[in-house]
N, C-alpha and C positions, 0 to 999 in steps of 0.2 A: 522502513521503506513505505512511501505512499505509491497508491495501485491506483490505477483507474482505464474499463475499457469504456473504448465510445459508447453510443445508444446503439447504433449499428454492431459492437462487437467487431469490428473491422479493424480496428489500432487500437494498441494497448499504451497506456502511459504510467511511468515509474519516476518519481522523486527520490536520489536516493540520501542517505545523511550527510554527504557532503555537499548538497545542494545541486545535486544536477539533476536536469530533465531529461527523460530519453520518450521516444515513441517509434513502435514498431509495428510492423505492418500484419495484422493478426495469421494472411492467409501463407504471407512469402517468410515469414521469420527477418524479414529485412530490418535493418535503425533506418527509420524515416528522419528521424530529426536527434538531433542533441543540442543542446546547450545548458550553462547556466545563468539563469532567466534574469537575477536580480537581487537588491540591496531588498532583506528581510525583515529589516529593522532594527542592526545593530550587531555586532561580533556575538558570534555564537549562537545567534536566532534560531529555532527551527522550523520546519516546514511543519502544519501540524492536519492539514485535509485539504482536500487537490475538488475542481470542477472541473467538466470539460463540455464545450457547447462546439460542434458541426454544421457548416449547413444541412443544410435538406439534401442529402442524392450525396454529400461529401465529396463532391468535384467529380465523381465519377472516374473512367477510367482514362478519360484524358488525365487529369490530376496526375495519375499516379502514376504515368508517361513521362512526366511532365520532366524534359534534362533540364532548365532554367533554375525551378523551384524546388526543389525535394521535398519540402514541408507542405506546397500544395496543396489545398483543399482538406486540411488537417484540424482548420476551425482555431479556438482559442482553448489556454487554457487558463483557470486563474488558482493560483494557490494562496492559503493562508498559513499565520506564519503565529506564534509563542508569544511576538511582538503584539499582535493585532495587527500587523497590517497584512496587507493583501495586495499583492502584484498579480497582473494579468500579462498573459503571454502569447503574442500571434504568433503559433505554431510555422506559419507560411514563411516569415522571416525571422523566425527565432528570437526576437524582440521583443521589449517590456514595453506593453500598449498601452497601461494605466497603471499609477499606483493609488490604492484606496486606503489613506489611514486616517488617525483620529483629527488631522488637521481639515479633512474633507467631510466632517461627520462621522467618522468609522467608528473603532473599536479602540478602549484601549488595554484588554488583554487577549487573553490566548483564545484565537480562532479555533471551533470545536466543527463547522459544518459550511460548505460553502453549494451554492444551487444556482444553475441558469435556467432562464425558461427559454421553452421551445424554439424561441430566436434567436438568442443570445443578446439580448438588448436590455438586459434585465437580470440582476445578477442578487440574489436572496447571501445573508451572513449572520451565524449567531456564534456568538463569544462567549468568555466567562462573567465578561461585567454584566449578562442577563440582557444585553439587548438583542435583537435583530433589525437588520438594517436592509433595507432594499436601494441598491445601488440603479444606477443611471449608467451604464458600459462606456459607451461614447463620450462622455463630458466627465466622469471621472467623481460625479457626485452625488451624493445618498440624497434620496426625492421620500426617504422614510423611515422614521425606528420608531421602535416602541419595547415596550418591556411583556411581553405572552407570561413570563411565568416567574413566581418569584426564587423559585428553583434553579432558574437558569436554563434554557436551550439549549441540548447537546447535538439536536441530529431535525435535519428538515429535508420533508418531500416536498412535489409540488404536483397538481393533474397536470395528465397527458395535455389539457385545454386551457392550461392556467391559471385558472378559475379559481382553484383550493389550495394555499398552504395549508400544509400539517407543522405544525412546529411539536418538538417532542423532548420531555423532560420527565417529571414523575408520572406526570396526566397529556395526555395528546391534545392537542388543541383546533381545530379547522377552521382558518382565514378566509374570506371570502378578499380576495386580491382585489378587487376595484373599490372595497367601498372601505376597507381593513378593518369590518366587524370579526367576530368569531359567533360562528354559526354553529361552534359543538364541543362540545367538550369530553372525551371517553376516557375513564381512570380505570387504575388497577394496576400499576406498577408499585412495587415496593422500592425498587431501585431505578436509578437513570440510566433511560432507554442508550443503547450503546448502536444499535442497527437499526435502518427504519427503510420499509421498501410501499411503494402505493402500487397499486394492481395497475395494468394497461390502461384498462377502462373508467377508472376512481372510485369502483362498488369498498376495496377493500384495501386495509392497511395491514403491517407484516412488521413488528419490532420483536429484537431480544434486548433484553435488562436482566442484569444479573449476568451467570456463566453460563448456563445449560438451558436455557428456558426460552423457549420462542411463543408468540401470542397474533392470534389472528382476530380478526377486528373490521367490523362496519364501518364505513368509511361515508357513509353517507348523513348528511344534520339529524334524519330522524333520529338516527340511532343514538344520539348522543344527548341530544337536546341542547338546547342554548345556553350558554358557558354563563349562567346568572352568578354570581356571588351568594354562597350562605345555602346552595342548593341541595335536599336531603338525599338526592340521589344515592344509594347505594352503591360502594365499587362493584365495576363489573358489569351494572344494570344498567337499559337506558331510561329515561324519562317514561318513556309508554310505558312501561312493564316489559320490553325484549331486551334481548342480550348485546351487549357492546362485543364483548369479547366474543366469539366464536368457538376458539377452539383453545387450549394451549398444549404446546408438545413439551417433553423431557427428555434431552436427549444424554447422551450418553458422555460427550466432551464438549467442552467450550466451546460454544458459536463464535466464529469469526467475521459473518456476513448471512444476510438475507438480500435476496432477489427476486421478483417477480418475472413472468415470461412476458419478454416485449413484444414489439412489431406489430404492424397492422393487424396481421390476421389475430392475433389476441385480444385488440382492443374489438372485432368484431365481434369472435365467439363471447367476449363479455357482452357484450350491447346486446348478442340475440339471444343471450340466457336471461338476461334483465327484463326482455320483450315479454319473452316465453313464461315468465315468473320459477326460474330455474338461476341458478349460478354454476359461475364457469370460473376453475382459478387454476392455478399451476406457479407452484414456485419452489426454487432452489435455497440449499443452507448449506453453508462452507463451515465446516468443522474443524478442534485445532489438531485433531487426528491426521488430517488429509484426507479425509472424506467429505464427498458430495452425495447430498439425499436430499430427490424431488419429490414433492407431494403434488395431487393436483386432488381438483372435484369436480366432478359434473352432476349437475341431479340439482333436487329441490334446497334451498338455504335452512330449512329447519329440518335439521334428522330427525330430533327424536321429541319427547314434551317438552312442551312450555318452561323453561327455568330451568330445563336440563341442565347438569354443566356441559354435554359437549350437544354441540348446534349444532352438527354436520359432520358427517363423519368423512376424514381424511384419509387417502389414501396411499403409501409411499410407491410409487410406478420405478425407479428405480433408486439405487447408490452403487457409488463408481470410489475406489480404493485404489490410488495408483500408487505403482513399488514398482523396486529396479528388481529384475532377476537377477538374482546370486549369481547365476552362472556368467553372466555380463560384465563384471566387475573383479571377475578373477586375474592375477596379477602373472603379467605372461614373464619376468622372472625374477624371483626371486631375490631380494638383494640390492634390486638396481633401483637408484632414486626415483622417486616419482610410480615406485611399482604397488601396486595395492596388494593385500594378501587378503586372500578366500574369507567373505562373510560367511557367518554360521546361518541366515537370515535374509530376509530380502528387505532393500531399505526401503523405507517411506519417501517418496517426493511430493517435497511442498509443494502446494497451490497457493498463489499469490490474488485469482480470483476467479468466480466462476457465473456466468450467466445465462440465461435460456432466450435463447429468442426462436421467434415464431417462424412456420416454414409455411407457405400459405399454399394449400392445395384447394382448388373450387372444387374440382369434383369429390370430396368427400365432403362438403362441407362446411359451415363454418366451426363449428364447435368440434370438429374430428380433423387433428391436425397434428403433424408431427412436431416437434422441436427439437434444436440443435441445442446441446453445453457446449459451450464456448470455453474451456480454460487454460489461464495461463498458467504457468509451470517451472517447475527446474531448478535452475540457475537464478539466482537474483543478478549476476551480472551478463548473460544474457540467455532470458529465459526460451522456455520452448513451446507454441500453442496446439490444442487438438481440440477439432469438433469433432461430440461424441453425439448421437443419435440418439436420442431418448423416446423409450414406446407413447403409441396415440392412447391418450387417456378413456378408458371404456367408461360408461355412466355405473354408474356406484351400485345401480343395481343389477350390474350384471357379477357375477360370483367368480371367485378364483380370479381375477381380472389383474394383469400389470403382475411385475416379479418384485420383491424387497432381496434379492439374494446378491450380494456384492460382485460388481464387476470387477476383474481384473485388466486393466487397462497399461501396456508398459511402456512407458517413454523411452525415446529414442536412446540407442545403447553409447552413444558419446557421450550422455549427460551423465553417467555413473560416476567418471572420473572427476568433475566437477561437484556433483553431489557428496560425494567420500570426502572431500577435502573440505566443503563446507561445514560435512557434518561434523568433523574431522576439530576442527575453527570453534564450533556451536557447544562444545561438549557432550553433542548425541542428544540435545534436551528437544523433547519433543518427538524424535522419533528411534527407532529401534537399535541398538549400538548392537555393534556386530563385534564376533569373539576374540578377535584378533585386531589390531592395531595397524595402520595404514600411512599412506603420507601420497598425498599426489600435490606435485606445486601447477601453480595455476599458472599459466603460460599466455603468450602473445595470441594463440588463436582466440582463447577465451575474452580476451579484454573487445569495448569497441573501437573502430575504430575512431581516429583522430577527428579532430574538427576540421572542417572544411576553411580554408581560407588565414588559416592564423599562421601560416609559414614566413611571409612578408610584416605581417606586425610583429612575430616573436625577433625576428630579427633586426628589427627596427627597434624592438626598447631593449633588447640585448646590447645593440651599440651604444644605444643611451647612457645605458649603466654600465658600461666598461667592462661587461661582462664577457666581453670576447678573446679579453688579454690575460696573460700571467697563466699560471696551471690551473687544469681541470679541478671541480669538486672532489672526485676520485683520488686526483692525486695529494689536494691540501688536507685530506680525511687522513690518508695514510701516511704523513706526514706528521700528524698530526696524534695520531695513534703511538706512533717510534716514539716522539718524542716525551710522551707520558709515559710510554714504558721504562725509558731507562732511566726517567727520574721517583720512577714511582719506589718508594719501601718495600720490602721482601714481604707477602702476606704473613699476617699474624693468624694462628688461631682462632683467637676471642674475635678479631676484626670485623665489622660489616652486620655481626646480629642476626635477627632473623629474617632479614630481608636476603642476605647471601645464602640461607639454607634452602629459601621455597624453591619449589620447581616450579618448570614449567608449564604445569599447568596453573597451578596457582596464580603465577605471575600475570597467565594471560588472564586469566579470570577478573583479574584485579585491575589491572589495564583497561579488559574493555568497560568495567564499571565504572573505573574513575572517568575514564572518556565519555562516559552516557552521561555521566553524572554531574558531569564538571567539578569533582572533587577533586581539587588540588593539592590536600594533604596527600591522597591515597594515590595522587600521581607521582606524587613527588615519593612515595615508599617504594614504588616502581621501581625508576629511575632508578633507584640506588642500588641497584643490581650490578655487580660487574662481571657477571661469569660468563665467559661467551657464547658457551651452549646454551644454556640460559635464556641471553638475549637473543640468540639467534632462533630458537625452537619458538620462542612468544609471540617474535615479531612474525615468524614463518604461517603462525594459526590465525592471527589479527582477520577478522570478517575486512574486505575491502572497504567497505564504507564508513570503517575507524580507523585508513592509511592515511588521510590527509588532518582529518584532527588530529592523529601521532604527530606528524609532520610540523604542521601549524604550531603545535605546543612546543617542539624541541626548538625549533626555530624561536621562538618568543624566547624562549631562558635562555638561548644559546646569546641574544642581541640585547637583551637584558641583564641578565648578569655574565658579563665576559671572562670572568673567573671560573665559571662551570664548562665553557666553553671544550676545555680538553674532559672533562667529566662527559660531556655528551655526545662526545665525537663519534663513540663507540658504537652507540644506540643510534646513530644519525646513517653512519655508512651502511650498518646492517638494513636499516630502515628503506636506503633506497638501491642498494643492491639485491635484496632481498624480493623487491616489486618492480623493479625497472621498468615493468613492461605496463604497468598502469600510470606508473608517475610521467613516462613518457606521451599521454594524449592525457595527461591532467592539463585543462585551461590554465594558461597562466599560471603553470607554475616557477616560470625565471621570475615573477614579481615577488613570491611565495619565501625562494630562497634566498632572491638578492640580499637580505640584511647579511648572509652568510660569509657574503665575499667585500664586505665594509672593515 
């Protein structure tokens, strides 16, 4: 699933794999918008990194009043897709405002990084085929590419002012946007940058490469010097004799994100640290733990000698560990579907992402300022947000200063039952599996709601297709089931192999890989299951955003080979009784089954 919150932290947006958009409103938990956005680039495309550009002020609170528009002062979003191409989406009418692909100059493989600048009139893209292309929004066409690195660009910033691309691959590179020289060049990665975040004010850059390793970084031309070809520079060093790199940390689990603290008041206390010949930073690291840990500095940019390895000493001000209470998730009885039984443990809840922005208070200050974590949470299918308070950063020379001792922070006690069944789905990978065994099914509150306005066109191409006559899907399934039964052979023994022995959990394992995978051998071993508990325990744990590629695929063999047709009947009823309550506000899905009833 793609993440993404605004600059403001105000609305969050999620891409999930079956291609749909959602955004929500960060303060009310409200779905501001749904849809899905547009043609990716072919059957089975996926989405592969999301932008999102707001106005200034984001409509304000009229916007979000607003009974006409729901999407409202939501801005655009543009996502890239496996294809290379790139469709953009106004949030305001849930509509595809541009598609950018290789017939307009684009891309023609997998989109790694997509950037708007501060307008949104101007949309930055780097791919696999190693270019970067700067797009034109409005007209729909690239005004620039070029090739930055022969490695390839995985991950691009841009300044608060627009002034500086970073493009980043083994080596960082600094564009100067108006004249598209490169004005620096900083090395030292061994691997390709996977996170890259630019400070408020543009003193400093913030990438992890590799799993565990984050690297802080000059961000200004001195430090780098001029990207000449054949240059002896030493990794790590800049051109002068100081250091590119600053600091680097090792943490304990996989990074999943770096961030910098936005908002005004941060680009100020940077500007008066720079004045002062001091530095000001603060930034967050989302872990695959589910931990969040802030560092900030304030104080002078060179801690200790000259060529030190560490340039400034970092300080951690806080980290935040959110878990459900055991006692929250106890199963009130025993027995009854959907009851959970007593963890030994309290579970981990994901974070989907996390960001600081700046609280601006004049009377302390500009460089003495609080900030808010913004993070989203929970549920992937609808998650839950909390601003968390993060202490004002004391200057480095003051001692004992700021806590590193882990918050406990606990999400709201509904989300347990949805967590347990995801974790439930997940195989416990990633977070703590609890002693005892559970099952909670996911139900109509948990789903979003329907789309707005599709009541009158589903029933207008319903008639189209004659889909209004003859028996229900329900009823030709079960029809359909009788009548394989009583033709089917008495099981043998030997029958079926080892595809009739695996459980269910294997089955599901295997399913959701062939589905990520597009391995159709190992779907098609699936399939071949006929044991109803079996089928029905597989389909019961399936993550929701592998229900519609299930769906998609039974459908295709079912209108393809109409021989297997009673072979999949089985796997098809269980499929959409089993989730009624999602396939019900799936877009378009009478277009999905019609081959069914042909």
């Amino acid at each position: 699933m793609l993440v993404k919150l605004d600059a403001a932290c105000e609305y969050f947006a999620a891409v999930s794999a079956d291609g749909r958009l959602r955004v929500w409103d960060t303060a009310t938990s409200e779905l501001r918008q749904e849809c899905v956005p547009g043609d990716l680039g072919g059957d089975g495309a996926r989405a592969t990194c999301i932008a999102w550009s707001r106005p200034a002020g984001g409509g304000g609170e009229s916007a979000k009043k607003s009974k006409h528009k729901k999407g409202s002062g939501l801005g655009r979003v543009a996502i890239g897709a496996d294809t290379g191409r790139i469709i953009v989406v106004d949030l305001a009418t849930a509509s595809l405002a541009a598609t950018l692909d290789k017939a307009r100059g684009g891309h023609s493989a997998h989109v790694h990084d997509l950037l708007f600048d501060s307008k949104g009139a101007t949309l930055f893209s780097a791919a696999d085929d190693k270019v970067v292309v700067q797009w034109h929004v409005a007209s729909g066409e690239a005004l620039r590419s070029w090739r930055p690195d022969k490695e390839g660009v995985r991950r691009l910033a841009l300044s608060h002012d627009d002034s500086t691309l970073v493009t980043a691959a083994l080596t960082l590179k600094l564009w100067d946007v108006a004249s598209g020289e490169c004005t620096a060049r900083l090395r030292g990665h061994a691997e390709h940058v996977h996170s890259l975040a630019m400070s408020a004010g543009g003193r400093f850059l913030l990438t992890a490469a590799g799993e565990r390793h984050v690297h802080l970084w000059r961000a200004d031309a001195s430090a780098g010097g001029p990207a000449t070809p054949g240059g002896g520079t030493p990794a790590g060093k800049a051109a002068g004799g100081g250091r590119q790199c600053l600091q680097s940390l090792a943490l304990e689990h996989t990074v999943h994100a770096v961030e910098f603290e936005k908002g005004p008041a941060a680009v100020a206390a940077e500007r008066a640290a720079e004045a002062a010949g001091s530095a000001y930073l603060r930034f967050a690291v989302l872990v695959g733990s589910g931990a969040v840990h802030v560092w900030a500095h304030i104080g002078p940019l060179d801690g200790g000698a000259a060529g030190s390895a560490v340039a400034l000493p970092l300080r951690v001000v806080a980290s935040l560990q959110l878990t459900i209470n055991p006692a929250e998730a106890e199963a009130p009885a025993a027995g009854r579907r959907g009851a959970l039984a007593q963890p030994a443990s309290a579970l981990q809840c994901p974070i989907y992402a996390a960001n600081l922005v700046a609280n601006s208070h004049a009377q302390t200050g500009a460089a003495q300022h609080s900030a808010t974590l913004v993070l989203a949470l929970g549920s992937a299918v609808s998650p839950t947000f909390k601003r968390v308070a993060t202490p004002v950063p004391a200057p480095n020379d003051v001692k004992n200063a700021g806590s590193t001792d882990l918050v406990a922070v606990d999400p709201p006690a509904n989300l347990a039952g949805v967590l347990r069944a995801e974790f439930t789905a997940a195989g416990g990978k990633g977070r703590r599996a609890p002693a005892t065994g559970g099952e909670v099914v996911l139900g109509a509150q948990h789903m979003p709601p329907a789309l707005p306005s599709l009541g009158k066109k589903r029933a207008a191409a319903d008639a189209a297709l004659g889909l209004t006559d003859g028996p229900t899907l329900g009823e030709r399934a079960d029809a359909a089931l009788r009548a394989s039964a009583s033709r089917a052979p008495r099981a043998q023994p030997a029958a079926g192999g080892a595809a009739q022995g695996q459980s269910a959990a294997n089955a599901r394992a295997l399913l959701e890989q062939a589905l990520q995978s597009g391995d159709d051998a190992l779907l098609e071993e699936v399939l071949s299951v006929r044991k109803a508990a079996v089928i029905e325990a597989t389909i019961a744990q399936l993550p929701a955003e592998l229900l519609r590629p299930l769906l998609a695929a039974l459908v295709q063999r079912a209108q393809s080979q109409p021989a297997r047709a009673m072979e999949l009947t089985q796997w098809l009823q269980t499929l959409l009784t089993t989730h009624t309550s999602y396939f019900l506000v799936l877009p378009q899905l009478h277009v999905l089954l019609a081959p069914l009833y042909q």
